[in-house]
FIVO-118521 format. One record per residue (C-alpha): residue number from 1; residue in one letter; x, y, z. Coordinates in steps of 0.25 Angstrom, whole numbers. Last residue first. Layout:
BEGIN
<NUM, A, <X, Y, Z>>
...
This chain:
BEGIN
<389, X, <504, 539, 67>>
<388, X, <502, 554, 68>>
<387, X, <495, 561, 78>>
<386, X, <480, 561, 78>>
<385, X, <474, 574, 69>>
<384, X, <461, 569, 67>>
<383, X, <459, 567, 52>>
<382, X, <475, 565, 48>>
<381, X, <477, 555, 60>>
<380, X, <461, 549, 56>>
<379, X, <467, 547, 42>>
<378, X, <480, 539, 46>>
<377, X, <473, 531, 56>>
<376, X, <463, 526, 47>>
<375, X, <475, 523, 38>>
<374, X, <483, 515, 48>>
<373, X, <467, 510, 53>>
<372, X, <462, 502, 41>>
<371, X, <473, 494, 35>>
<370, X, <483, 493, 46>>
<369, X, <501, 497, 48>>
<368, X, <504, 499, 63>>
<367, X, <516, 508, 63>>
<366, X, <508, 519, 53>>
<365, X, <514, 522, 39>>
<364, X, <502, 525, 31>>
<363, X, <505, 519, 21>>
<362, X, <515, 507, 22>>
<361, X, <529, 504, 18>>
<360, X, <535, 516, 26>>
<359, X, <548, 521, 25>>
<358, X, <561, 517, 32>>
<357, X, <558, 502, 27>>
<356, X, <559, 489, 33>>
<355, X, <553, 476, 25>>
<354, X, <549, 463, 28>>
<353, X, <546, 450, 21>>
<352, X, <544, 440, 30>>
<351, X, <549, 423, 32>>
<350, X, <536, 414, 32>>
<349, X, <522, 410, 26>>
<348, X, <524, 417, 12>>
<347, X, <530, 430, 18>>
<346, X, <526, 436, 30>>
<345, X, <525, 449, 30>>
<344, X, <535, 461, 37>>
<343, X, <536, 477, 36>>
<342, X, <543, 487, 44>>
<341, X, <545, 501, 42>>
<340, X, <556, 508, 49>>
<339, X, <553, 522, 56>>
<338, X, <566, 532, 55>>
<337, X, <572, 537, 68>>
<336, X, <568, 533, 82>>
<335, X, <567, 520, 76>>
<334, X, <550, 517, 74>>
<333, X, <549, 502, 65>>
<332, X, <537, 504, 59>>
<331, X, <528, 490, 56>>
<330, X, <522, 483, 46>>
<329, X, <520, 466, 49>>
<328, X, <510, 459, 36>>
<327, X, <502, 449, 43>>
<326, X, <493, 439, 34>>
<325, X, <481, 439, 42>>
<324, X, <470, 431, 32>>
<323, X, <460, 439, 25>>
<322, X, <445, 433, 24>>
<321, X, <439, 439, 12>>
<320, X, <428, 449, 13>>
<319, X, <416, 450, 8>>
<318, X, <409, 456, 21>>
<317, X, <399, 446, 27>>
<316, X, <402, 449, 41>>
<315, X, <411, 437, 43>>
<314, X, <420, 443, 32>>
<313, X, <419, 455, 40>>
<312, X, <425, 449, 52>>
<311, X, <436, 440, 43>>
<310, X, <441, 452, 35>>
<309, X, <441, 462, 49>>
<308, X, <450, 449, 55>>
<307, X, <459, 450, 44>>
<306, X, <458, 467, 44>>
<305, X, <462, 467, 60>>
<304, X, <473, 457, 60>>
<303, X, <480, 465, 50>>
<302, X, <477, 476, 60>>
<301, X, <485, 468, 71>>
<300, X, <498, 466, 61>>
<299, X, <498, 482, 59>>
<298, X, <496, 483, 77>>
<297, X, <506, 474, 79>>
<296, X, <507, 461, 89>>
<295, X, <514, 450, 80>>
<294, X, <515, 435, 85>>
<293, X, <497, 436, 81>>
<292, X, <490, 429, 92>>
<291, X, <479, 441, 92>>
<290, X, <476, 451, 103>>
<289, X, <489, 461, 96>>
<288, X, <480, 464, 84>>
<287, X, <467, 455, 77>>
<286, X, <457, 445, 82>>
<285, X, <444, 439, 76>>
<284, X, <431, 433, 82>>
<283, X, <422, 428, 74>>
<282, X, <419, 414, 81>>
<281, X, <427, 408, 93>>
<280, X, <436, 398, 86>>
<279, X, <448, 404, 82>>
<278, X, <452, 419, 82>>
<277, X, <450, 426, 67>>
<276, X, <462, 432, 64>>
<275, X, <460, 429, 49>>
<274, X, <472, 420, 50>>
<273, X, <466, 413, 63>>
<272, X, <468, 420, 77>>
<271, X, <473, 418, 91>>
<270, X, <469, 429, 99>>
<269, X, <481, 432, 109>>
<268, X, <480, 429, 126>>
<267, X, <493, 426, 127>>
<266, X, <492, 408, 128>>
<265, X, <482, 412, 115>>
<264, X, <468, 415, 116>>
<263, X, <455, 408, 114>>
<262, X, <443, 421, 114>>
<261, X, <433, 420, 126>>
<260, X, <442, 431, 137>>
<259, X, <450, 439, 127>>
<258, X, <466, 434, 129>>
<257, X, <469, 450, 125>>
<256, X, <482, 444, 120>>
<255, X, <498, 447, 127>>
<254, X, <509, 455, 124>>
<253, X, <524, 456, 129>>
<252, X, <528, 469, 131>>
<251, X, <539, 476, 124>>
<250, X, <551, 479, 134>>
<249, X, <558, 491, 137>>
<248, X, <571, 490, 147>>
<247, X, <580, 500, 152>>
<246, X, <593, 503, 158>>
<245, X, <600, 491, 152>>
<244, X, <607, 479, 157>>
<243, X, <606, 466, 147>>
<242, X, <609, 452, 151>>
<241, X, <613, 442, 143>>
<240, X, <609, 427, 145>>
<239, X, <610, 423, 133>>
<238, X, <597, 419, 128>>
<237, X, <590, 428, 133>>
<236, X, <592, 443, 137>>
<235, X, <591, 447, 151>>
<234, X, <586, 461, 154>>
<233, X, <590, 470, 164>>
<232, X, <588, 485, 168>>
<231, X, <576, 481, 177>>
<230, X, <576, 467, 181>>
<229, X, <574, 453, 176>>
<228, X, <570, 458, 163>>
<227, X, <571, 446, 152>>
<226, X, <572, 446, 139>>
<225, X, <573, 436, 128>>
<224, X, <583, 436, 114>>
<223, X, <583, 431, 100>>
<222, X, <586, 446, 97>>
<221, X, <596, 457, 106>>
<220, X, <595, 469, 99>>
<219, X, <606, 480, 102>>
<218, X, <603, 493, 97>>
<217, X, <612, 503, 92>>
<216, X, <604, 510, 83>>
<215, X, <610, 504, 71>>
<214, X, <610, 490, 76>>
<213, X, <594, 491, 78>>
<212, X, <590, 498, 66>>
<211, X, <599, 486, 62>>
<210, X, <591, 474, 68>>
<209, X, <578, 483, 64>>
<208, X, <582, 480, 48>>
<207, X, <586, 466, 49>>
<206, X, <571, 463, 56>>
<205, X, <563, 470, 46>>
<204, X, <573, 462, 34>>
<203, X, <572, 450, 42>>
<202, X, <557, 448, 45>>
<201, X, <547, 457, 53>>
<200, X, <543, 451, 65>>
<199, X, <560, 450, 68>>
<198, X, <559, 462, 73>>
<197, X, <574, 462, 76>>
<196, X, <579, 448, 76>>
<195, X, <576, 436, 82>>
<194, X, <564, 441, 91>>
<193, X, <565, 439, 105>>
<192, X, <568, 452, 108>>
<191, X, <580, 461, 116>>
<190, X, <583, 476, 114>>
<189, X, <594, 483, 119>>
<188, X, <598, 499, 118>>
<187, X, <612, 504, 124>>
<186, X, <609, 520, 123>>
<185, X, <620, 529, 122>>
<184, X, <613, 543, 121>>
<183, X, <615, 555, 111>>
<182, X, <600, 558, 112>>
<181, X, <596, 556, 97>>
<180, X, <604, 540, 100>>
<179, X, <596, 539, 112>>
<178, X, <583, 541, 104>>
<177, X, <587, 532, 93>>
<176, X, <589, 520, 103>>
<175, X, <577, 524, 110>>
<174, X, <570, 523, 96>>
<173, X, <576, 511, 92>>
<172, X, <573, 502, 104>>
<171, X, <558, 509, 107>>
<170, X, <555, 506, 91>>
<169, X, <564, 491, 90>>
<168, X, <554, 487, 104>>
<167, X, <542, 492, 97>>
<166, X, <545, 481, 86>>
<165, X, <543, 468, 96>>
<164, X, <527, 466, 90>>
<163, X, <523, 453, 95>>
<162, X, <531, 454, 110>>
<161, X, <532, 439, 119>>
<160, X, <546, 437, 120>>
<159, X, <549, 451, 125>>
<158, X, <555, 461, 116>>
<157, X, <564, 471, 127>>
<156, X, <572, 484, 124>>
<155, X, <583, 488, 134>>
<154, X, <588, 501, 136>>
<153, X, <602, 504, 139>>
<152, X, <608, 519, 142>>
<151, X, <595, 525, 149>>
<150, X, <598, 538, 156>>
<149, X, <604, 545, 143>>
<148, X, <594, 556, 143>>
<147, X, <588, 550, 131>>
<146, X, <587, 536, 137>>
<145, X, <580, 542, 150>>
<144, X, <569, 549, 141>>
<143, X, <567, 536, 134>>
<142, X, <566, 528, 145>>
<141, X, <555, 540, 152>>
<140, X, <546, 539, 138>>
<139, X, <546, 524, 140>>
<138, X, <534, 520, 149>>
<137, X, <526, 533, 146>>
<136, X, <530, 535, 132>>
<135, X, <525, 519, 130>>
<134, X, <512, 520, 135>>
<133, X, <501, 513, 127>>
<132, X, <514, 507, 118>>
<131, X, <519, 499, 130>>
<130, X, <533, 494, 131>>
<129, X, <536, 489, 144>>
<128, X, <546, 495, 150>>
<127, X, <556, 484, 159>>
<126, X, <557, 478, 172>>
<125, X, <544, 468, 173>>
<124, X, <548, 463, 158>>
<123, X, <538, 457, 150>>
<122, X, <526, 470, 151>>
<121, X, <512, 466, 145>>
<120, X, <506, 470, 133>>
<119, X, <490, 465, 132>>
<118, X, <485, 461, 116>>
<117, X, <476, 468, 106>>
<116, X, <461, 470, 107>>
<115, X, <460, 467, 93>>
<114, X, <446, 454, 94>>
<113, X, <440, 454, 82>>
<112, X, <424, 450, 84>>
<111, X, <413, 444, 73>>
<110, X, <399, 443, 76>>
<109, X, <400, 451, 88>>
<108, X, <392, 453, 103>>
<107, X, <396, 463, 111>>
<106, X, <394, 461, 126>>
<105, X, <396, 472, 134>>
<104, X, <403, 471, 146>>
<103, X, <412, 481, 149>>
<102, X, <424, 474, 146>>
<101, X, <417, 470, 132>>
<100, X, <413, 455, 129>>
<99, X, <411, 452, 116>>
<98, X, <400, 442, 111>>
<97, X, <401, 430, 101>>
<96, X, <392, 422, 108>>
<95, X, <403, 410, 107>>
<94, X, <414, 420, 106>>
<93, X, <412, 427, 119>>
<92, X, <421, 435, 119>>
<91, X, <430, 445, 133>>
<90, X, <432, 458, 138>>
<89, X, <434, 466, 127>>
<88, X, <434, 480, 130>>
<87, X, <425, 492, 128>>
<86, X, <421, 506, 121>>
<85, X, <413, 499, 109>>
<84, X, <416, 507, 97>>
<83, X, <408, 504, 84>>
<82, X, <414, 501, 71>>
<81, X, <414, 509, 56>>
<80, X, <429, 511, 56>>
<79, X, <428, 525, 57>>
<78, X, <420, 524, 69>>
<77, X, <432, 516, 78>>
<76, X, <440, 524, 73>>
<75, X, <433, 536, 79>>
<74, X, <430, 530, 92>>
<73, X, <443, 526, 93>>
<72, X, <449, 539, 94>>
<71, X, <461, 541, 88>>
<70, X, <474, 542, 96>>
<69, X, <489, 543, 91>>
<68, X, <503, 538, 97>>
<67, X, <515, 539, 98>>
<66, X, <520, 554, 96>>
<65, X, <536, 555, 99>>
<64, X, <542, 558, 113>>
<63, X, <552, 546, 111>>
<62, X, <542, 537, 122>>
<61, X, <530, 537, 113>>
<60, X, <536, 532, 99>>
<59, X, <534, 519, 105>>
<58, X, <521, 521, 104>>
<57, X, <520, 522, 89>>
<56, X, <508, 512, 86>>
<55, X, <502, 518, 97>>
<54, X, <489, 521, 90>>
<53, X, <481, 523, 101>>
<52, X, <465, 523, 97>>
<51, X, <456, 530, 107>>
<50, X, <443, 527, 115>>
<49, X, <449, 512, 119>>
<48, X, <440, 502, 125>>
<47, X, <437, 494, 111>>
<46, X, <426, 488, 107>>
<45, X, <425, 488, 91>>
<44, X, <411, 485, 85>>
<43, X, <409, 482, 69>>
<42, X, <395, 482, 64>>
<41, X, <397, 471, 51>>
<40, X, <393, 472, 35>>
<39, X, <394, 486, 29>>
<38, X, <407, 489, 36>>
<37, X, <413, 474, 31>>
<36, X, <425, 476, 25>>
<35, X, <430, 491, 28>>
<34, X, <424, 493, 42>>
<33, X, <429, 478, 44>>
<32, X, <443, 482, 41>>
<31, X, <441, 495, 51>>
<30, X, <437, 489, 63>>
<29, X, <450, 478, 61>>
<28, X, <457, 490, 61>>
<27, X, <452, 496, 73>>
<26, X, <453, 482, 81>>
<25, X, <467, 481, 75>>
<24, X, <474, 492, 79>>
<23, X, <468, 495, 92>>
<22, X, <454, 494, 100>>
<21, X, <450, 481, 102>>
<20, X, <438, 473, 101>>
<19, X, <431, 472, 87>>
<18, X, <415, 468, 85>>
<17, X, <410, 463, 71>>
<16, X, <396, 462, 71>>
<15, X, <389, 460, 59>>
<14, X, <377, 468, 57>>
<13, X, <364, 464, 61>>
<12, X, <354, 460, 49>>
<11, X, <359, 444, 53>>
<10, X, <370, 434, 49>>
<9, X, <378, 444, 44>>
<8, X, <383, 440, 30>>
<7, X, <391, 431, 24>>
<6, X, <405, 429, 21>>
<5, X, <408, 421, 34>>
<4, X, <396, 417, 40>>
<3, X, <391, 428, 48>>
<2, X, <391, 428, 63>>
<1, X, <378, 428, 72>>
């Protein structure tokens, strides 16, 4: 049985607060109720992966530079006071209030958060697919050929369905700057929807990359839609132009979890109140790349992650207060020179106040910026020896 809100549990057992998901924000949302309501709830987090991959710097991978570090879930896991349930979601029964694992267990929850992120498929048939669970294997090869002069046009792709467009400006810049260390003449294009270069983040962000971009000789084609019709070509919309290049990277376009007995939108995301909570089927909470959210990053996922943590152990009986999402964007802008740091909020209902630096704004300076499991992170790097974020 649930807890009224501010009460306590309704009974001697403890409150039940079960997360599914094994990235960002399901860990930080294990965290946040470890520090709000430890003493109150018994938190449970299924997951099928033994090992956290941080890949905020995957695109890193294909220029011969360390990308990623591994921690094992287990541990974390532990040190944020929750139980690790090897499985997957399968599918909710709200009306019991009962998760289904892939293996068939049934766990039942007084309050569930649902982080199991969201499904990248491939847009374009004739072009590499950005992939940060493999990206040195699907572009290590282009960016071999580029630096033996093979490759003299590249093309870089934002479909019209992309959250998150900034790994495109990364894998643009960074092949740019390697080709320019190699002495070779490289034609580089990139084409996005957006109206200006990263437009996420407001004018001042937006200004800033637009000349990063002039400066390293990259033509950005904004306003503008792409098709791939066949290898080497892509035709650009509106205008009707059509551009010839040796080779094509595209972001991929994302897609919900669409878990079976939760309503979903057209795409399969969580749609979710201001305290991430989904509508209509009880205590069930969602946060990260599974929500109906425009942006898909892992700092905006773990800001989802403490609002749902709020509403959970508010639920327990912890004294809390309710914290609604007010999303603040931080991101690192990699150049194949110096990182930039990028900052954006929303002010007063509309417009942004954003920043760029060359140094950074936050401590510790990791790529995806969160309360509980940046810092983590940064302890366990020192305590175990991982390689550096």
């Amino acid at each position: 049985m649930v807890a009224q809100e501010g009460a306590g549990p309704a009974s001697e057992a403890p409150f039940r607060a079960v997360i599914a998901g094994g990235g960002v924000a399901a860990l930080e949302l294990a965290f946040a109720l470890h520090d709000l309501g430890a003493d109150r709830l018994q938190a449970l987090l299924v997951a099928p992966n033994t090992e956290f991959r941080y890949r905020a710097y995957a695109v890193r991978a294909p220029f011969s530079y360390a990308a990623e570090s591994r921690y094992p879930m287990q541990r974390i896991v532990h040190d944020a006071g929750a139980e690790l349930i090897a499985d997957r979601l399968a599918w909710v029964d709200s009306g019991a209030q009962i998760l289904h694992t892939a293996a068939g267990e049934q766990i039942p929850y007084d309050a569930l958060a649902i982080a199991v992120g969201a499904r990248p498929r491939p847009r374009y048939k004739h072009a590499l697919t950005v992939d940060d669970r493999r990206l040195d294997e699907i572009l290590h090869g282009l960016i071999q050929d580029v630096e033996e002069g093979f490759v003299s046009r590249v093309g870089f792709i934002v479909p019209p369905r992309i959250s998150w467009p900034l790994p495109a400006y990364e894998l643009a810049l960074m092949t740019a700057a390697r080709a320019y260390d190699m002495d070779v003449e490289l034609q580089t294009t990139i084409v996005t929807p957006e109206s200006a270069p990263l437009a996420i983040f407001g004018a001042g962000v937006s200004e800033a990359v637009a000349t990063l971009l002039r400066d390293a000789g990259i033509e950005t084609l904004t306003s503008s839609y792409a098709e791939v019709t066949k290898p080497g070509e892509i035709s650009v919309d509106p205008g009707d132009r059509r551009l010839d290049v040796d080779r094509i990277v595209a972001l991929p376009e994302l897609y919900g979890p669409a878990v079976r007995g939760l309503p979903a939108s057209h795409h399969g995301f969580l749609r979710v109140d201001r305290f991430c909570q989904v509508p209509e089927v009880g205590p069930i909470y969602a946060a990260g790349d599974a929500v109906d959210f425009a942006i898909k990053h892992g700092g905006i996922s773990a800001q989802q992650a403490v609002v749902a943590a709020h509403a959970i152990a508010r639920l327990a009986g912890a004294p809390v207060e309710l914290e609604p999402f007010k999303p603040v964007m931080k991101g690192v802008l990699l150049t194949g020179e110096r990182p930039r740091y990028l900052s954006a909020r929303i002010v007063g209902g509309q417009g942004f106040s954003s920043e760029i630096t060359d140094t950074p704004m936050w401590s510790p300076p990791s790529k995806v910026v969160s309360k509980y499991l940046s810092p983590y992170l940064d302890r366990l790097d020192v305590e175990i020896g991982a390689k550096k974020r």
